[in-house]
Structures are given as C-alpha cells and as structure tokens.
N, C-alpha and C positions, 0 to 999 in steps of 0.2 A: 249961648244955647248949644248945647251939645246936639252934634249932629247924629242922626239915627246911620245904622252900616246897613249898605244896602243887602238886600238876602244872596242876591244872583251873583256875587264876591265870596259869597260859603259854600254853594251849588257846587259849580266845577271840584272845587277841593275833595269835596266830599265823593264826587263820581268817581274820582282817580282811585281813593281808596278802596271803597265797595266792586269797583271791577278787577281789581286785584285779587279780592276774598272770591268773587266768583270766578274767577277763570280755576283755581286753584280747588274750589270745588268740582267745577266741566273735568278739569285732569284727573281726578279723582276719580270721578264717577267713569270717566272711558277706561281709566288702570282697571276698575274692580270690573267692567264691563267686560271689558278685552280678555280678562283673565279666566271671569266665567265662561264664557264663549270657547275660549280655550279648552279649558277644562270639559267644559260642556263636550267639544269635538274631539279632544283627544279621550273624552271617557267611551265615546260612542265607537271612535277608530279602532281604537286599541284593546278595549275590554268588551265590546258588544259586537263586534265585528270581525275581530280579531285578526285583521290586515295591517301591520301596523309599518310593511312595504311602502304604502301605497301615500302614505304623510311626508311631505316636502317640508321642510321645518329649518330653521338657522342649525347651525352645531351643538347651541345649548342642547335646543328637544332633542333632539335628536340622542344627546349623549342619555337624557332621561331616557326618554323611551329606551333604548339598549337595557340602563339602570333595570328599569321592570318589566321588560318582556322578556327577558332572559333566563327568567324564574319562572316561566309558564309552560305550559305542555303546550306541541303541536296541536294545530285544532284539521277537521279537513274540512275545507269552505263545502256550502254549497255553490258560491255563485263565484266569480273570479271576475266579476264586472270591475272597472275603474271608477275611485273615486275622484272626488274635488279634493284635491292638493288644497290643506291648511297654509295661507299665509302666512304669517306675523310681522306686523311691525318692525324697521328696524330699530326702534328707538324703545322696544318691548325690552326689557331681559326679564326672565324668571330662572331662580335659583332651583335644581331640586329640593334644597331646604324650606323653600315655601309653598311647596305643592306637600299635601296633608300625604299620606301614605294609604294607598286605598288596595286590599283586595282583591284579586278581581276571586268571582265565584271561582267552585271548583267546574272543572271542563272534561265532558263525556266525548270520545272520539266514537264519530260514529256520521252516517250519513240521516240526514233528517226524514221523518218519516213524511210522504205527500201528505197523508190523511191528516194525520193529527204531530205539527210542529214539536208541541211539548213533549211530546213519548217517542223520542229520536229510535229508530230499531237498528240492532250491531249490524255492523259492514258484512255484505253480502262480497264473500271471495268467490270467483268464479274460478275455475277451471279449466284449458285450451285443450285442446290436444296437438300434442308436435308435429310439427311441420312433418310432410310427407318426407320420407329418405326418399333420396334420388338414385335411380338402381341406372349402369349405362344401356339394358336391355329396355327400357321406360319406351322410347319409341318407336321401337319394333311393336311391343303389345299394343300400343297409340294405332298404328298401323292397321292390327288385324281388328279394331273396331270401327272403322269406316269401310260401313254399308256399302257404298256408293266407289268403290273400290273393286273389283273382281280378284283381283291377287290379296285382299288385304288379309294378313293373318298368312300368308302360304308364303311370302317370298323367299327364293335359297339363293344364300351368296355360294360361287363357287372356286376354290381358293383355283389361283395358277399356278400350280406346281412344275419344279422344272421336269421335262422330260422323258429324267431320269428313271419315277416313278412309275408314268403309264407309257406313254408312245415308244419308248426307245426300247422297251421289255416286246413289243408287237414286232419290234423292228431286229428281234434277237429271237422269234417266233420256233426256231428249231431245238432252241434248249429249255423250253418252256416245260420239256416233260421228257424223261428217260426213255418210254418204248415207241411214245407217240408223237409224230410230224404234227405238231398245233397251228402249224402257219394256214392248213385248210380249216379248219375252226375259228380261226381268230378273221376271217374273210365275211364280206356282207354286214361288216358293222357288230361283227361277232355271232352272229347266225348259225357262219358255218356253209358246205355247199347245199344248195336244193336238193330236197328229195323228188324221186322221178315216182309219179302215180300209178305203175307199171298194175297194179294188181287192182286198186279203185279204193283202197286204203283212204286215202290221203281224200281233203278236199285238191281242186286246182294248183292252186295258189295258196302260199304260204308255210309252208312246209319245208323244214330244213334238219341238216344232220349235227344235232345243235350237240357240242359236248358238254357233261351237266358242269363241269367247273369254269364257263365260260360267264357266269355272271358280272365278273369285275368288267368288265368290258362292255359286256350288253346294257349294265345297268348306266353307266358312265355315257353310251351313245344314246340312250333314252334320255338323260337328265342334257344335255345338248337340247333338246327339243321342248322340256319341260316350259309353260307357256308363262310362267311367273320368275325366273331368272332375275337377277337384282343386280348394277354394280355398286348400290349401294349398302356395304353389313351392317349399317347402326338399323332400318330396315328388315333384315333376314329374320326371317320364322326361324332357320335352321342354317348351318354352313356345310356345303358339301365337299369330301376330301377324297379327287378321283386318285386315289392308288390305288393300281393293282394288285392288292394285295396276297392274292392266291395266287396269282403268277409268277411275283416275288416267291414266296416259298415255294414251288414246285418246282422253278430250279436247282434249287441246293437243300433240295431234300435227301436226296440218295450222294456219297461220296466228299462233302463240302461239312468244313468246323463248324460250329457253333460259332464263332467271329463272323465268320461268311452268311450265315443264316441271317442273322440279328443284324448284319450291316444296315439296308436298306432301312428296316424301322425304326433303329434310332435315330436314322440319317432323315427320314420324315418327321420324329417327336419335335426332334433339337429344330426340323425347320418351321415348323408350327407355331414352337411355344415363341418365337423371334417375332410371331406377327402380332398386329396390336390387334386381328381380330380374334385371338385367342385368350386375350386378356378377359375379356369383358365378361365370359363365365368361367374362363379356366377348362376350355376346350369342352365343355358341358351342354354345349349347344352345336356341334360340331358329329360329323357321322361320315364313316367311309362303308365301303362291301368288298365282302374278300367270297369269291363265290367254294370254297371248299369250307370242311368241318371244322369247326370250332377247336378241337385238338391238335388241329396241324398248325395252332400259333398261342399253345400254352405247354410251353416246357417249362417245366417243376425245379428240374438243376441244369447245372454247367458243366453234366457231364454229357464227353462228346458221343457216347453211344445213345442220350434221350433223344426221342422225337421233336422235330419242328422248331419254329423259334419261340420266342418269348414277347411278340409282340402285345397280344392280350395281359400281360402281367406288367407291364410299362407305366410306373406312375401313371402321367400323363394321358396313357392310351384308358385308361381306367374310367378315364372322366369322359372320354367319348365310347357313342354306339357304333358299334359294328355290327352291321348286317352281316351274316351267312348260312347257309345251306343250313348248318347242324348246330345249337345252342348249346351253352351247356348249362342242365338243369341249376346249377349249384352255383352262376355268375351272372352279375348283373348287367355288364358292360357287352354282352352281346346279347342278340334277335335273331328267331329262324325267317329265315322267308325261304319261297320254294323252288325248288331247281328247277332249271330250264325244261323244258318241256321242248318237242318237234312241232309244234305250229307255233307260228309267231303271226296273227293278222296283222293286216295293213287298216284296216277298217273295219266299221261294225257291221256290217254285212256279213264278212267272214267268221263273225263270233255265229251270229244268229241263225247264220245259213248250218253255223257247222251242229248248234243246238239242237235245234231240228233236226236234223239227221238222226243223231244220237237219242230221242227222243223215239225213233220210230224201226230203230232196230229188233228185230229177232236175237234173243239172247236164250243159244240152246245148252248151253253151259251154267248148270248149278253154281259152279265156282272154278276159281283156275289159280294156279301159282307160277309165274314164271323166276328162277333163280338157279344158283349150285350148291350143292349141303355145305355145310363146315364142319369136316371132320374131326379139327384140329380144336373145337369148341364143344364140352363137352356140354355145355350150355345152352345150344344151339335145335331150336327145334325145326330147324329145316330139314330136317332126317323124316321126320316124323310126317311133316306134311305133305311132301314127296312124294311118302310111303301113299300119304291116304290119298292123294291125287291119284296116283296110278291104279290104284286098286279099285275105285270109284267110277259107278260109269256117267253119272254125273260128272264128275273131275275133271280139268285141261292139264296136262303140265305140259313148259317149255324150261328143259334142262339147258341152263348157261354154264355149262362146262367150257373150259378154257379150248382156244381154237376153233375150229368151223362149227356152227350151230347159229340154227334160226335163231335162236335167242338173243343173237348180236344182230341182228335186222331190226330196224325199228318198224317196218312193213309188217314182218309178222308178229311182233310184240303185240304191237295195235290192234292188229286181227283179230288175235287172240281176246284180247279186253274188250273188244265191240262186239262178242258174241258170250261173255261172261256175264251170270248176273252179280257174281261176288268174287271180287281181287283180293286173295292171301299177300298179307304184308309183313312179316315177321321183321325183326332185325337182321339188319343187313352186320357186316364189320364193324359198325356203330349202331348209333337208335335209327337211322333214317335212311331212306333211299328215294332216288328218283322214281323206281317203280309206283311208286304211289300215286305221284302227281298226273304219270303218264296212266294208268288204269283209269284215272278221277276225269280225266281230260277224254277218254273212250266211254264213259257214264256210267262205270261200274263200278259197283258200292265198296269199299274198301272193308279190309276188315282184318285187324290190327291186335298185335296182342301184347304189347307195350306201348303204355301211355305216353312214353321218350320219342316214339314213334313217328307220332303227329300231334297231339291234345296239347302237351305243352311245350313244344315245339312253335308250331304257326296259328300263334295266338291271333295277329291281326288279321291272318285270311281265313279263318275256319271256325267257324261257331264254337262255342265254347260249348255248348250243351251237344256231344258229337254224338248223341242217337241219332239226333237229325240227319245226318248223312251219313254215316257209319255203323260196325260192328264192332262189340269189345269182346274179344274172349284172354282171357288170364291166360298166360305161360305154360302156367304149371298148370291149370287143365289140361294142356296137349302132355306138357312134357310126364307130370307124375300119373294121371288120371287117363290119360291116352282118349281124351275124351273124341267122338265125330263129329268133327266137323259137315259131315254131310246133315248127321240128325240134328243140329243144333242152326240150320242155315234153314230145313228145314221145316223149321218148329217159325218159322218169323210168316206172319201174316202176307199172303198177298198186296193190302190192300197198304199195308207200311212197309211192305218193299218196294212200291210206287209212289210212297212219299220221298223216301230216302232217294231212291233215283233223281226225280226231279231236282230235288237238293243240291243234288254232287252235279247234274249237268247246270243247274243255275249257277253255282260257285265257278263254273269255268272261266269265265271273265276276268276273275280277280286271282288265277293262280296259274296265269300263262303271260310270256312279255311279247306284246305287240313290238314289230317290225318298228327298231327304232329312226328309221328313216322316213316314219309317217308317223300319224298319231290318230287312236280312235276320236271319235269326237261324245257319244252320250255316255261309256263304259269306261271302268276304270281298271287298270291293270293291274297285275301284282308290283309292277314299278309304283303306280299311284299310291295302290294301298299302303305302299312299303312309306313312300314320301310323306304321305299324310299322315303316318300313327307316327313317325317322328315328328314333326309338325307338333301333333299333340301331346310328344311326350315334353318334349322344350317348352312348349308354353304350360304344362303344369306346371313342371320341377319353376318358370319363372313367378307364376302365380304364388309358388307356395313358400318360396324366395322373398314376396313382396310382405307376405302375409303370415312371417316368420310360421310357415306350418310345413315344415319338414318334417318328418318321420324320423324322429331319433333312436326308432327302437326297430329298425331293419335288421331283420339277421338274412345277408346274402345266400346264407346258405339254403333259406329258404324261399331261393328267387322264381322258383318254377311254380309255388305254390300261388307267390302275389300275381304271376300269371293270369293267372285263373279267378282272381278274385272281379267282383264287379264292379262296374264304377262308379266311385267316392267310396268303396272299401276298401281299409287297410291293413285291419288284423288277421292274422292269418293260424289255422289251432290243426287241431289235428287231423287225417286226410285218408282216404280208402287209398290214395296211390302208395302210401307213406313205404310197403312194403319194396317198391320198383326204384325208390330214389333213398333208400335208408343210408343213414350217414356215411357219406365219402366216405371212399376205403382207406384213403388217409388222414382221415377227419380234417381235414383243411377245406373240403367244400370246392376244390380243387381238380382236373384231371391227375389219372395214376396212371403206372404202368401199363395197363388193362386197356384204356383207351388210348392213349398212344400206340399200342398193340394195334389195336381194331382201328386209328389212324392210318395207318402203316399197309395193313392188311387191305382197306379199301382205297387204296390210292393204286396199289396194286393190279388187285382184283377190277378193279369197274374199268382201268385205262387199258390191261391186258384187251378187252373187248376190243376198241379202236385200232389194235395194230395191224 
C-alpha cells in the first residue's frame, strides 16, 4: 500500500520560497518609495522654495543639486526660516541618469505682494540720505543749543600769546607814539588819567582822558572779565587774539622799513597758523582789534615811502576779523566799531543817571561844529561849515587849531555838545572821527554828510535805518550848492527832533566801554555788542558751512553794501550811496594813495592835540 506524503513536509518548502518573492517585492516597493519621497522633497526644496542651501544630502545629491541649480536665476526669499534637512539612506544611491530632467518654471525677482501672493509687485528701492559730515566746529554749535546753559552759544577761547605782542609794547609805553607820552593813557586798565569835574561837565565818577586809539588795550581788559571765558576751543563761539595791534604800528610808523613795520604781524600769522586751534576753520573763527584806522594796516607795495603795514592783506589775516575804529568800505575782513569816548561806567546807575541828565538839558544852540579846516584838501568842506557856524547866530564853533585851544579840552568839547541840538560831522583825514561818538554820548543829534562816516561804518551799533537818530545832507549840497545848513536843520519838525534825541541818548549804552575793571550787570556795552555780532557772524559762516550755503557770488568790493543788507538777505544791486563809494581809485577794491594820505594826516593831526 502506498503510503499518502504528509502535506506539513510541502508547507515549510514552500514558505521559504514565497518569502523570498516577498521580501523582494517590500525592497521594491521602499526603493520606488524612498525615491518618490525624494523626489517629492527635493522638488519642493529646490524648485518651489528655492533654498536648495538648506538640503543636507550624501555627495551624490548634492553634486545633482549643483547639476540644476546652477542654471537658475537668483530668487529673493521672502522668508529665510530653516528647513528639515533631507536624510537619505545610506544604502540609497541615485544616479542623476535616473532622475527625469524637470524644468523648474520661469522665476520673477521681486518681493511678494501681502495682498495678493500671485501678483508679486517689482522691488521697491529705497533711498538714505548720507551720513551727516562730521564738521570739527560740530560741538561748539551742540554747545550754543543747550537751553539750560547761560554761556551756551557765547563761549570765547582766548589764545596766550607771548608777551611780546601786548604786555611788553605797555612796558615800552614811550615809543608808542612820536609826539605823544602814551604811558599816561595806557594807565587804569587803559582808561587813561581821571578827569577832574572842575566846571560840572562830567558826571562824578567815571570819566577819564581816554586817547581814541587806546582800544587794543581797553578792549583786551574787558574781555579778561568777559563772564563766558572757555579753556576749552572745541567749545568757543569765537577765538580771541589779544594783539595790540595799533600799538604795534604806531611805533614804526614814522622813520622805521617796511621789514620793521611787518615784523610783528607775520611774527603773529606764523604763530597762529602753528596752533591746532587755527586748524579747525582756517583762522575763520578767530578776531583781534587794532584801535586806529583801517589804512594804517593796508599797504598796497613794498615800497619804503607807502604808508603802514600790510597786516590786513596777509593770507591768513584775511580769514580773520579785525575790529577797528575805521573799515574799509571795499574789505571784508575788517568791522567798525566806536572810539573811545571820556566816560567809561562802572555800573548801570552811571549809564541811567547820566541818561537822564541829558534828557533834561537846555539846548540853546541850533547846531555847532567843533574841528580845523583842511586847506590842503580841496575836497574838504570844513571851510564852508566854519564859514556858516560863524556867521549864524544859531551856530557854536570850537576851532581846533593846532596848540592852545578849548577844542583840545574834553571839558569844553562836551559843553559845547550838551547845549547843541545838532553836531556837524563832516570828514575828518578819513571817513570818521571820534567827534561823533563824543556829541552822540552829550545827546546831540549828529548830522553827517558822508555815509563812510557812520551808516556803513558801525553797522552793529547803530540802526541801519539812520533817520532814526540822525541827519543826512549830501557833500556837494554844501560843497557845489552852498546850501544852509541853518534853513535845512530848520525845516525838521519839533516833534521828530524829540524822537531822534531820544534815540541818540538811548544808543548811549551800546557805543561807550564800561570801566573794565567792573562790569555793567542789565546793559550791554560797545565791548558786548562788538563780542556778540562776532559770535553771530562765526556761527553763520558755521551754519552755512554745514549746509553747503555759502555765497559763491560775493564780490568784496561790494562789502559795504552787504552791510546794509537785512537779515537772511544776500543780493546786493544798485544803491543811492553808489556815488560816495564808486569804484576804488585803483579798481582793486583796495586803499590808494589818497587814504594812506588821510592815514598819515590823521594820525598826526588828532595826537598833535595830546602834546
């Protein structure tokens, strides 16, 4: 009997095979999985995302990836999030031969639109604007904007100069001037001696025999006391430069080269430009005072018979202001400010005490002129005024003929002016003279017949609109027209010869220097005035510095005019003075022979007084 085979002897056989076919199927089915997957992540990394950084991959992907990204434009993300690093397998390989070749779309650079994804809008480019230049005057103007500062905006650095320049010239006080002993003028902090109140002239106190070229001195022991001093100049509104500079030249004005003259100033440029606080504008922020006229430091040549030195023409000195007595229309690097005057208060008492007074005078004098003709000037209408003083019974004259005469008293000068209602101011040897300031200081209305005179002269202290406290009559009205000054002083209303008064005794404050050994406390001096409109002229020129708005179309020659202009105006056109300042006589815009003349002549003439 044949034996039957059991089944469970075919089973196992048969399991061994069948798990064979399926395992081999599972591998399969993970290869085609894993590759989809693949596929699937690197389609979404690299063509839908377009970070194709951000995939950790073996060297194979990696070299694909390279393969076709390398043929695609920059995209710009919107988001720069991290992804999940693709793994793979290492027992994976894929060929780039068996990855199909796929397109990616074409790719818009652009930032995506919020609203609507699909409608991406082009790249908005923005625009900065450059960094601020950094100027070294940057915190000095930082400075003059804190409120909460009392100096802020005013501070003056004040160089230390050796010597040489101002104390040792005090300390040599007898060669300071050819006819005149200076050593008593240059006494009292530069004052000079007291005047004695013998006749009732004077107030008490404060009155002295001030010589008018004692400015460099006065001004320099004022700014000693000045209440905003700095030793620090990255700080300073302004740098102040105590030379003496008109004591310098009134030594070797008479007998001494031109070597000798020019020494001192270029022995002061060369020491300036050596500081590093002269770097920082190029001495543009920088101001000395020379108390005489402007032509006794602008010689024109090298030759030894011109007048004065050449300090005003010095590169360097070009770029700083210099204050003095007399400007010159036609240069920009000097300012008038006003001669010393015989009172000098200590305090404001003595301003307001002496206001009052003057306020309450009898003035039985129509008008008055004190001076001496110039014969030798054929130009000159002090002939003519003279004439009319004397002949007038209105009129005062005080003839200042050389040697004894009232007219060298400052006693009766003043007298005289405190019982005037109108002070003749003609040209002196130049456009200006002390007479002016010392009438304006006794309340008597000035009245002037060149504009060189005063008007654009002492722009910081005197109204620019000078009906206000003045008269204007033309030249050549006296000189070709012989016109009256009696009828024409006459012809002016009562009631605006009481304005103008007032006017001239209100300005008194600001065009006489307080006793620098004290200091007013509510009123400001001609010192102040003078400090503050440099002050303001440095922080414009720095303003305009910042804000590339310089005036490239200055013609110097027309410096007298921008004078006069108002402020934030800078064009300057045609002028009613135009005839009194018509083009230098040597069209350089320059001093000529002519003022060097009348330099020469008033350095003379006004010290003869003193001897």
């Amino acid at each position: 009997m044949q034996r039957r085979r059991s089944v469970t002897g075919v089973v196992p056989q048969m399991e061994k095979g069948g798990s064979k076919n399926q395992n081999s199927r599972v591998c399969c089915l993970a290869l085609v999985s894993a590759f989809l997957w693949f596929f699937l992540l690197y389609f979404h990394f690299v063509f839908l995302r377009g970070d194709n950084s951000k995939i950790d991959t073996t060297s194979t992907i990696t070299q694909f990836v390279d393969d076709h990204t390398s043929k695609s434009s920059p995209v710009i993300h919107e988001s720069t999030s991290t992804h999940t690093p693709v793994v793979i397998h290492e027992s994976t390989s894929i060929h780039v031969s068996d990855v199909p070749e796929v397109k990616p779309p074409p790719r818009k650079i652009g930032l995506p639109n919020p609203v609507e994804k699909s409608n991406p809008s082009p790249v908005e480019i923005k625009s900065y604007p450059p960094p601020p230049k950094s100027f070294p005057f940057s915190k000095a103007l930082r400075t003059g904007e804190n409120k909460s500062d009392p100096c802020g905006g005013r501070y003056i650095y004040v160089h230390d100069l050796p010597s040489r320049f101002n104390e040792d010239m005090l300390k040599e006080c007898k060669s300071l001037s050819l006819w005149t002993n200076m050593c008593k003028f240059t006494t009292n902090a530069g004052l000079g001696p007291p005047l004695e109140n013998v006749e009732g002239v004077f107030s008490d106190t404060g009155w002295y025999a001030t010589n008018q070229f004692a400015v460099d001195v006065i001004f320099s022991n004022r700014m000693k006391q000045y209440e905003c001093l700095t030793k620090d100049s990255s700080i300073a509104a302004a740098i102040f430069v105590p030379f003496y500079a008109g004591f310098d030249i009134a030594r070797y004005l008479w007998g001494y080269n031109i070597s000798r003259r020019d020494a001192a100033s270029l022995d002061l440029v060369d020491w300036l430009m050596k500081r590093p606080e002269w770097s920082i504008m190029n001495g543009q922020d920088h101001f000395l005072v020379a108390g005489r006229i402007t032509w006794d430091f602008r010689r024109l040549s090298e030759e030894e018979t011109d007048w004065g030195n050449k300090l005003l023409f010095l590169p360097a000195a070009k770029n700083m202001s210099m204050l003095v007595v007399e400007s010159s229309p036609w240069n920009a690097n000097d300012f008038g400010i006003p001669y010393p005057t015989y009172f000098h208060p200590a305090k404001d008492a003595d301003v307001f005490n002496w206001q009052k007074r003057m306020r309450g005078l009898e003035r039985k004098w129509l008008f008055s002129f004190a001076g001496a003709p110039r014969p030798g000037n054929v130009k000159s209408i002090r002939g003519q005024l003279i004439e009319q003083c004397r002949s007038s019974p209105v009129g005062k004259l005080l003839e200042c003929d050389f040697g004894e005469s009232k007219c060298h008293s400052p006693s009766s000068i003043m007298q005289m002016f405190q019982s005037s209602q109108y002070c003749l101011q003609p040209q002196g040897d130049s456009y200006t003279r002390r007479s002016a300031f010392d009438s304006m200081l006794a309340g008597c209305i000035p009245v002037f017949f060149h504009p060189g005179s005063a008007y654009t002269q002492y722009t910081w202290h005197l109204p620019k609109n000078y009906t206000k406290y003045s008269v204007f009559i033309p030249e050549d009205d006296i000189r070709k027209k012989n016109m009256s000054i009696e009828q024409i002083l006459r012809q002016i209303p009562p009631e605006q010869e009481k304005l103008m008064r007032e006017e001239v005794i209100n300005l008194i404050p600001s065009l006489v220097y307080a006793d620098p050994r004290s200091k007013l406390e509510s009123l400001k001096d001609a010192f102040d005035v003078s400090v503050q409109a440099v002050i303001n002229k440095v922080t414009h020129l720095r303003k305009d510095i910042i804000n590339d708005n310089i005036d490239k179309n200055f013609i110097e020659e027309n410096s007298w005019k921008y004078a006069l202009l108002d402020e934030g105006k800078h064009e300057v056109g045609p002028h009613e003075w135009d005839p009194f300042f018509s083009k230098p006589k040597d069209g350089s815009g320059d001093s000529t022979d002519s003022s060097a003349a009348a330099a020469k002549n008033s350095w003379k003439n006004e010290q003869k007084k003193w001897k």
